[in-house]
Structures are given as C-alpha cells and as structure tokens.
C-alpha positions in Angstrom: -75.1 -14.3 25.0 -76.7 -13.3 22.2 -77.5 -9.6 23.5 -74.2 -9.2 24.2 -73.4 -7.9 21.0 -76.3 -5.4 21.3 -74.7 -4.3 24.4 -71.6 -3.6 23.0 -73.1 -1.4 19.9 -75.2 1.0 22.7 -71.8 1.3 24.9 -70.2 2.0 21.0 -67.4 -0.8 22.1 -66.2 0.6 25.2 -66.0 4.2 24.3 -69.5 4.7 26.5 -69.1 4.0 30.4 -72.2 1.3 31.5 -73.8 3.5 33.6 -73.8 6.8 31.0 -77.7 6.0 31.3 -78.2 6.1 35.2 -78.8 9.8 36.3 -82.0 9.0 33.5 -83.0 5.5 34.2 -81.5 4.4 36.9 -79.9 1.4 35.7 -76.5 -0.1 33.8 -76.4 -0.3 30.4 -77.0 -5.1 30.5 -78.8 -7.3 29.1 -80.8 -7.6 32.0 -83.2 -4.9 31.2 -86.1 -4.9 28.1 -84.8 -1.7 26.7 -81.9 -4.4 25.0 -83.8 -7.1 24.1 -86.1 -5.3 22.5 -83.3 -3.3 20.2 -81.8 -7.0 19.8 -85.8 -8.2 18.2 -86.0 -5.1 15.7 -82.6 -5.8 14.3 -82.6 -9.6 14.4 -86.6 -10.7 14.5 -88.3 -9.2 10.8 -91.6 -9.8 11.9 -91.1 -7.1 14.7 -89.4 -4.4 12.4 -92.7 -5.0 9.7 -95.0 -4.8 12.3 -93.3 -1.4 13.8 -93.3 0.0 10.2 -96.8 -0.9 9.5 -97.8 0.5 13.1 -99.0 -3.1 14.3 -96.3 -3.6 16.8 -97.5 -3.2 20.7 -94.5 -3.5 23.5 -94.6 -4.1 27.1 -93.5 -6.4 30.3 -95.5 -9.1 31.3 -98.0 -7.3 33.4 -98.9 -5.3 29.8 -99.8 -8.3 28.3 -101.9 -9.6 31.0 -104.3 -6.4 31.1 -104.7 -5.9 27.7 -105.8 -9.4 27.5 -107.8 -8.8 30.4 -109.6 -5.8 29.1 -110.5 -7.7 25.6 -107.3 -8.0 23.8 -107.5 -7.0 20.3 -110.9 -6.2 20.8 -109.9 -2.6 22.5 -107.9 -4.0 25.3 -105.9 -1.6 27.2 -102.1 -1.0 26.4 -101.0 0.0 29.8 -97.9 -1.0 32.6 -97.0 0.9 36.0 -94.1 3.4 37.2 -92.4 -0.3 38.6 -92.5 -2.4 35.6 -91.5 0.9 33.3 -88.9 1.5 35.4 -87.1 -1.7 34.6 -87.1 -0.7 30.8 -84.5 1.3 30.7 -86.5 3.6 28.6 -88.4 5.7 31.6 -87.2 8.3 33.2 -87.1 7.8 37.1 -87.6 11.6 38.0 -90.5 12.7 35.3 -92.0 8.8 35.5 -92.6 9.0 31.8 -90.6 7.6 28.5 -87.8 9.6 27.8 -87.3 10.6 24.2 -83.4 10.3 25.1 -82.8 7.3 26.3 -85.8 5.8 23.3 -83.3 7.2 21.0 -80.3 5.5 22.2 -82.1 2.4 22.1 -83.8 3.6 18.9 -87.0 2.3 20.2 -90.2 4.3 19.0 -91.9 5.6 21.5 -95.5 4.5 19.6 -94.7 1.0 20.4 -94.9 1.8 24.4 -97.5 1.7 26.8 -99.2 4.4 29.1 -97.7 4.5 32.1 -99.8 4.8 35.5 -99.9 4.3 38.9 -99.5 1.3 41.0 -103.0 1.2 42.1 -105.8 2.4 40.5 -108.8 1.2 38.6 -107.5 1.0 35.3 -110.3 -0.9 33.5 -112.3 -3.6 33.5 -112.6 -7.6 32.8 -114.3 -7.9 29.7 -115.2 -11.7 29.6 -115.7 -14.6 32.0 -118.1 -14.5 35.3 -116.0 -11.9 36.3 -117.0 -9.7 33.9 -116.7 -5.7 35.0 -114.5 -6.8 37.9 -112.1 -3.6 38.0 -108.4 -4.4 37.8 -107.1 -1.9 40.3 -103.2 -3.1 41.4 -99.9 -3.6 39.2 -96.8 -3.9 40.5 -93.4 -6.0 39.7 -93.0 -8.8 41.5 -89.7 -7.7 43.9 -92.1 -4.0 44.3 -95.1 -6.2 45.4 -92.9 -8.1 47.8 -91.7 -5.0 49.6 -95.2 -3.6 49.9 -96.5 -7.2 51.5 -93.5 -6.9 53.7 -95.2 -3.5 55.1 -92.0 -1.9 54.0 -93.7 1.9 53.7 -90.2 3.8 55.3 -87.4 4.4 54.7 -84.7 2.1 55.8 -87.1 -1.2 55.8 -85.5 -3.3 53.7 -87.0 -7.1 52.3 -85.2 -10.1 50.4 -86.8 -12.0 48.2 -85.6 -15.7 47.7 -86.7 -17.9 44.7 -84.6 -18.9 41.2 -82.9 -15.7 42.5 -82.2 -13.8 45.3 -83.6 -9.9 45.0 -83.4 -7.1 47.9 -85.1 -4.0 47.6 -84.0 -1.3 50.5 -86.8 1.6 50.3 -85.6 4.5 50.5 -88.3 6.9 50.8 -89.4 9.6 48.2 -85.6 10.0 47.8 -83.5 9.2 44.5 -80.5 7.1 45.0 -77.7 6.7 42.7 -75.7 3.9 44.1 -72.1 4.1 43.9 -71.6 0.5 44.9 -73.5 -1.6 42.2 -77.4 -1.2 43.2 -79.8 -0.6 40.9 -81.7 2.4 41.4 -85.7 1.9 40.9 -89.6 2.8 41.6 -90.4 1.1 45.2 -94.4 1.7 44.3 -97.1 4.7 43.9 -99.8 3.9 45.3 -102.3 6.5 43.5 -102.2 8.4 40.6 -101.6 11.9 43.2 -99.7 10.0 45.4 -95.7 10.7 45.8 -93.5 8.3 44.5 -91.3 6.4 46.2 -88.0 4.7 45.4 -85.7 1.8 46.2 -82.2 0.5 46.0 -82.2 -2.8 44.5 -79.4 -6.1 44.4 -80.3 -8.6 42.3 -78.5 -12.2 42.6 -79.2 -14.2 39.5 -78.7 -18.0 41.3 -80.5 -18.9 44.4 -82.8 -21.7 43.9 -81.8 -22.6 40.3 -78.5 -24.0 41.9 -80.2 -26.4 43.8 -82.1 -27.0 41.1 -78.5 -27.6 39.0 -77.5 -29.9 41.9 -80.7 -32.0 41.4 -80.5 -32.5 37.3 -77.1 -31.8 36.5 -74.4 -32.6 39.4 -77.4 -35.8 40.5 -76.3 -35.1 44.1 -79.6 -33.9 45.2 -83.2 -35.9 44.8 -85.0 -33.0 45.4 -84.0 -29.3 46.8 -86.0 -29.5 49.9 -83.3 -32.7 50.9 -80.4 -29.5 50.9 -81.0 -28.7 54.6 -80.8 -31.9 56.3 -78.0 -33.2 53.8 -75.6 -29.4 54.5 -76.5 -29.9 58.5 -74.6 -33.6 58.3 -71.6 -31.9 57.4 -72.0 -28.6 59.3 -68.6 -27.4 60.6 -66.4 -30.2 58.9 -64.7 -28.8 55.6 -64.7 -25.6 54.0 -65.9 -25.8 50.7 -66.7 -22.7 48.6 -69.3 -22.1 45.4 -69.7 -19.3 43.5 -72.4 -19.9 41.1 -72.2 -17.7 38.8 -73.4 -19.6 35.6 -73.3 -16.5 33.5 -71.7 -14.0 35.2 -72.0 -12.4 38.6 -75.3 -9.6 39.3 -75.0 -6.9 41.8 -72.8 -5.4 43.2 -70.3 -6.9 40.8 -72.3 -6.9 37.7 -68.9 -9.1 35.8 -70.2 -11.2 32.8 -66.8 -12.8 32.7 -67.3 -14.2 36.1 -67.7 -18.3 36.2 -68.8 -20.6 38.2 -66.0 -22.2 40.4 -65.9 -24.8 43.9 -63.3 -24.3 45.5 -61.5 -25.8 49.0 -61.7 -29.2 47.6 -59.9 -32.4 49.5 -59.9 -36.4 49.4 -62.8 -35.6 52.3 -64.8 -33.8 50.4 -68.5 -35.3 49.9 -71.6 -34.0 48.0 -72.9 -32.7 51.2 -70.3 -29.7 51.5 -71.2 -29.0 47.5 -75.0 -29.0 49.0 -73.8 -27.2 52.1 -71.9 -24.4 49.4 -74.5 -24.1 47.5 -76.4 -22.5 50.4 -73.7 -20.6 51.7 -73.4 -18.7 48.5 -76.9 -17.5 49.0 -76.1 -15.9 52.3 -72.7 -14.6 51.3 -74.2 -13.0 47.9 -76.9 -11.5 50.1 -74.4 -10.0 53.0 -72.5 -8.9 49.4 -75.8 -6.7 49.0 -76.2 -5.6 52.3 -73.0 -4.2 52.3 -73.8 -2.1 49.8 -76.9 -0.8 50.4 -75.1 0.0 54.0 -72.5 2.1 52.1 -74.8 3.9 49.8 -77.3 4.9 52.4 -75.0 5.3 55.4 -75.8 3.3 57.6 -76.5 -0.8 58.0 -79.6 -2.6 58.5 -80.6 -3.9 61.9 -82.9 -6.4 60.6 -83.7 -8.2 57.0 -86.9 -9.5 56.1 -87.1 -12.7 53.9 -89.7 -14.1 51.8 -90.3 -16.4 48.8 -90.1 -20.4 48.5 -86.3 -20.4 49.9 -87.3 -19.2 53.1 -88.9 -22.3 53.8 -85.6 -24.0 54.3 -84.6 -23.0 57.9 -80.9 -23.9 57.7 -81.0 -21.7 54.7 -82.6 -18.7 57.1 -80.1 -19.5 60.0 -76.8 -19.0 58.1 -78.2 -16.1 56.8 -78.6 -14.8 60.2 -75.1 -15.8 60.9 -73.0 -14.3 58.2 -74.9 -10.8 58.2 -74.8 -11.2 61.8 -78.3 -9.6 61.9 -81.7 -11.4 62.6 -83.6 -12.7 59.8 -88.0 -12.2 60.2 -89.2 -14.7 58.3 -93.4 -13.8 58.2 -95.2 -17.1 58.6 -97.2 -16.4 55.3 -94.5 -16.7 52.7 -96.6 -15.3 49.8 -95.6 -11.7 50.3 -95.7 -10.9 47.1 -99.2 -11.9 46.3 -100.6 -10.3 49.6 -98.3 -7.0 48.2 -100.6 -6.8 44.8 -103.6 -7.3 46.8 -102.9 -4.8 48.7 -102.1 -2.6 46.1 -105.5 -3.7 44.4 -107.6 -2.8 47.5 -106.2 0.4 48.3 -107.0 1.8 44.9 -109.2 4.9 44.5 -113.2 3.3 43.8 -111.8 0.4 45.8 -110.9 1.3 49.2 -110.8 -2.3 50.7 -107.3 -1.2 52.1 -106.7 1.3 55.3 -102.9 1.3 55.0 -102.8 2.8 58.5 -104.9 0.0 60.1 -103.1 -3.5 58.2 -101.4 -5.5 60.8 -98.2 -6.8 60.1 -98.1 -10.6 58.9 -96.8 -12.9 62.1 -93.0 -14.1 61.7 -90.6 -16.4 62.7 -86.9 -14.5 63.7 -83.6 -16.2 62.9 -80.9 -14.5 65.5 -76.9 -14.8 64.5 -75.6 -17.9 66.6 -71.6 -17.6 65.6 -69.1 -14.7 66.8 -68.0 -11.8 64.5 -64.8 -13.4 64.0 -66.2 -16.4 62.3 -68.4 -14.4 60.8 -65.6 -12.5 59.1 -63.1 -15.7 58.6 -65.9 -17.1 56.5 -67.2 -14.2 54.3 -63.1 -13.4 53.9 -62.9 -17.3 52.2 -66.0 -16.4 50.4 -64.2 -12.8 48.8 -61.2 -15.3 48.2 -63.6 -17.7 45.9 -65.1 -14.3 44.0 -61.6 -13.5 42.9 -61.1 -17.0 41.7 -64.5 -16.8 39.8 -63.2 -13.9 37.3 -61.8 -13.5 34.1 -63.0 -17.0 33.1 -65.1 -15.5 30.1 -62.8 -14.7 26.9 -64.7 -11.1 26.1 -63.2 -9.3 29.4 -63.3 -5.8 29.5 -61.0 -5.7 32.1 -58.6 -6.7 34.9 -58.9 -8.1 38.2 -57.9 -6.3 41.0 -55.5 -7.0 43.2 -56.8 -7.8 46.8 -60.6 -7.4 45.7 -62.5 -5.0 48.2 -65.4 -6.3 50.2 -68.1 -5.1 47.6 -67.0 -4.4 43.5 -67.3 -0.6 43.1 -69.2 0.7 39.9 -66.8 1.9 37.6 -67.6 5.8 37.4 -65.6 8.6 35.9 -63.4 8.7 38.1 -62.3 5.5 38.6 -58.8 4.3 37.8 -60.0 0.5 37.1 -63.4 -0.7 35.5 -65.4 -3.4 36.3 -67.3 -5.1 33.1 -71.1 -5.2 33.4 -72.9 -8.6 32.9 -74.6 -9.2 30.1 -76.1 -12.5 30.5 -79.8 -13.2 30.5 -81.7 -16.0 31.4 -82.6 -17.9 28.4 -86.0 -18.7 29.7 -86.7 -14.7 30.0 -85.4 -13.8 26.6 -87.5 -16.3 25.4 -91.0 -15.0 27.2 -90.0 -11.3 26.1 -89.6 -12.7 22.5 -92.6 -14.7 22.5 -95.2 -12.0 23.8 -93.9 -9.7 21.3 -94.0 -11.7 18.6 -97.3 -12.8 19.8 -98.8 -9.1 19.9 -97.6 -8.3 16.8 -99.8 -11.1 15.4 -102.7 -10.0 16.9 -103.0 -6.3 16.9 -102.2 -7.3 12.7 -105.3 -9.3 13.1 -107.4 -6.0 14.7 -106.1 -4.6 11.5 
C-alpha cells in the first residue's frame, strides 16, 4: 500500500507505538484516516505542495466538498466540515473539538489548508444556484454518525451496526470519552447544536462485508448476483464447516494486522461453492461478535440487543446467524435507510429549522432476529472461526510482529505495557484513496482559478 511507507515515517520505523496519537485524536496511527493520505499527496502529488505554497490549496472530507460547492464554490463557497467528519482526520482534537497544532505538526499539515469546524446541525449557509436557491443547509454528519442518530441511538449503551462494502458499529457512549483498550476507535457520535454537549462513540470498523460477495460474483464466478447468497448458504446449512477470513488487505478492528490475508479454510472432496457462499456470510457475523466483544470489555458490560441497518440487512439469513453467534437479537427497522433519515434529522432539528422534536420522533418499526442455536454451538463455532484468524496472519512480508500463541478472543492494542505488539493495518481501499486524491487535486484547481 502505497501509504504504508508514510505510515512507517510518522511511527519513525517502529520507534513510535501506533496509538502515541490517541489520548489527542482518538485513533491509531493507519492509513485509514485523511491525516496520512494527505501527508502522502504533499510529498508525492506536486501540484498539492505548489498550491499549499502559493495559498491555493483547500482540504477536507467529502461532506467539505459538497457545501462549498453548495454555497457557490469558488465563487465564495463555504470551506466548512463537522465535529464527526473532523474527527476522522486524525488532526482534531476529540476533547477541545478543534485542530490541534500537535498532531498538524506530526503530520506536518498546515493548519490554513483546513476547514472550520461546526456543529452537526446548524444552518450553515445557503444554496446559491438551482430552484433551490436560499434553501439553508442545516445537517452534516459522517455516514456511520448519521446511522446511529436514525437508529434513535441518543443513550448510552444503544449500540447500531451498519452493513454495506463494510461492516461499521458505533456503541454511544454518552458525553463520556473512551479510550479503548481492545482495538475500538474512539470518535464524535454527533452534536446536535453549536451549545449543545458533545457526545461520543466507540467504533469497529470491518473492512469486507458486502465487497466479498461482490469478489464471489466477479472473481471466484460462484455467485450470479449477491442477493442469490442466502438461498445458495441455506442449501448447505449445517453440512461442512468451512471457514473465510476475508481479509484482502489486512484485518480492521479489533485486530487492526495489515499482515493478515485472506484464507478458506476446513476444505474437503465435499466441499461445494455453497459453503464458500455460506463462509462468506459467516465471516460477517463472526467479525461483528469480534466487535461486540470488545465494546463489551471496554465499557463493562455486553449489549442486550444490536440494531442493524444498511443494504446487508436485507438478506435475512445474513440477520439470523448474526442473531445466532452473538446469541443476542438482532432489530432490523423496516426502513433500512437509517442513515439518510439520521441526516434528516439532524437537518430538521437545527436552530432556524426546528422541523425536529427529538423528544416526540417515534422509533422506525422493525423486524427482530432471536438466537435459534444453544451457547455451546455458539461457542464451538466462533472457537473454529478464532482458529481461521490465526491461520490468516503473518502472510504479509513487512510484519511488525509475531503471532501469538493461542490467540485470545479479541487482539488487544499493543500499549506500553504490553509484552507483545500487534501491527496496525495500513491498507486502504483503493477506490477511497483515489476520491481523497481526486477532490484535492480538484480544489486546488479551482480555488487557483478564484485566484
């Protein structure tokens, strides 16, 4: 991965400890985040380093670049994000909700390039073109934030998970910072006012859901289309035991190992392309119960429920394992689009706006999975699953270090104290690099033409 390398500079080849950043940001030091793909375009891209130097160059995440072009562009268009999309930067600071000049100059990103950062809803300007024209734009939040906040999730302990290309679960906990010692991110939940408190969230991100269904259609030709995955895994429910761990580049919370590769594993003369499908599946649920276990042991105590959204919850064999192997039920809201009703939500309850009565939104109706297998099976299956993780390490040739023996039910971050480190991942989805590139690039060009 090409910000690999970048990576390796920040962390000064292994002298620095991944998570030397956290009590600031919140976050490991990966590639995952903008803070290091933006370091990698000023040292690698030239038009970005003559645009910085000439005071042309204008940074953000994707919802920056949709309200400045909103609010007219280069024609004074606002240069703007909120506390959730900074928060994924690497660059704000979680407690002050501002950019730190530390953790800018470890990145050596200047802090002109950045935009203002506000709240998650308030009326932040106006369209300027179109037959919307003066319609205020009054809502911003990430997409896993806007999820949670559709979900109703406004206490602590509620807890959604978000299934699409990836798998993401955001566990709210309150007005409350915490630093996960078991691979979570820490991160803004939402703010919803500029005088209103902030609150945060624990977050595990899983970087294959969909896309290996996906993989199974183009690649492996096994599937004709993803939605086939249910009925084809049901065929061959409870013959064969079959385990994949798809971890195409690397392995996301709570393991965060770039070395790790994908493996299938359990393989006999009786194996078909239905236990592959059937895997494929599995590994959703089991990378999901890998989260939940965490979030249980960072915040003390396990969740009785998990709410689901996203264009994976439509598949309802999908939704029944997952039930199974967390042995918890699974509320599945009937209107899937969570994260869209989220933003809206966060649009209409802005100042000026006032659409929204938090107190008085009714809960979307759902659809509950309950756990239909006994703990034991439960167990004998997620213990096979652990067995496949182990087999999925050390594959890359740049390790950082060893496997341990008789791998514990979640990866522990590596922290001062401990005796054995765990290598962060550092791969990046190609298609996301190449966005972040492209709108900076594309920024670059037109703030020079404001010039």
């Amino acid at each position: 991965m090409r910000t690999s390398v970048t990576v390796d500079k920040i962390l000064s080849n292994g002298k620095r400890n991944k998570n030397f950043l956290k009590s600031l940001c919140g976050l490991p030091v990966s590639t995952y985040f903008s803070a290091v793909k933006l370091r990698w375009l000023i040292d690698n891209v030239p038009k970005v380093r003559d645009a910085i130097s000439d005071g042309r160059c204008l940074f953000g995440t994707i919802d920056t670049w949709l309200i400045w072009n909103l609010t007219g562009g280069v024609n004074g268009g606002l240069h703007i994000t909120d506390v959730t999309n900074a928060s994924r930067t690497m660059l704000m600071n979680i407690n002050t909700l501002k950019w730190d000049p530390h953790l800018c100059k470890v990145f050596d990103v200047p802090l002109a390039v950045l935009p203002e950062i506000r709240s998650s809803s308030e009326i932040y300007g106006y369209l300027s073109e179109s037959a919307l024209c003066g319609v205020p734009i009054s809502g911003c939040l990430g997409d896993q934030q806007a999820a949670l906040v559709g979900q109703m999730c406004f206490q602590q302990g509620q807890a959604k998970s978000t299934y699409g290309t990836g798998c993401f679960l955001l566990y709210n906990t309150s007005t409350a910072i915490v630093q996960s010692n078991h691979g979570l991110l820490t991160t803004v939940a939402y703010q919803l006012g500029r005088n209103s408190p902030v609150f945060y969230a624990l977050e595990g991100s899983v970087a294959v859901a969909g896309v290996a269904m996906q993989w199974l259609c183009d690649n492996l030709e096994i599937l004709e289309c993803a939605g086939d995955s249910a009925d084809i895994a049901e065929k061959v429910d409870g013959v064969g035991e079959v385990s994949f761990v798809p971890a195409f580049s690397g392995l996301y919370a709570p393991y965060w190992r770039k070395d790790a590769r994908s493996v299938i594993v359990g393989l006999t003369d009786e194996t078909k392309p239905g236990h592959i499908v059937k895997a494929a599946l599995e590994a959703v649920a089991f990378q999901t119960r890998d989260i939940l276990e965490a979030m249980g042991l960072d915040c003390g105590y396990p969740l009785s429920k998990l709410l689901v959204d996203g264009g994976m919850t439509a598949n309802n064999y999908l939704m029944q394992i997952q039930a199974d192997y967390c042995g918890i039920p699974v509320v599945r809201p009937l209107m899937t689009e969570t994260t869209a009703l989220g933003s809206a939500i966060a649009a209409g309850y802005a100042e000026g706006v006032g659409v929204w009565n938090l107190k008085n939104i009714q809960t979307v109706p759902s659809d509950v999975f309950l756990p239909s297998i006994t703990e034991n099976q439960r167990d004998v299956k997620y213990a096979r699953w652990k067995m496949a993780i182990a087999r999925s390490l050390d594959w890359a040739d740049d390790k950082e270090g060893e496997v341990e023996e008789g791998l514990p039910s979640i990866a522990k971050l590596d922290d001062e104290e401990d005796e054995k480190k765990v290598p962060v991942l550092r791969g990046v989805s190609a298609g996301l690099f190449v966005l972040t590139t492209f709108c900076v690039l594309i920024v670059a060009q037109m703030v020079a033409g404001r010039g």
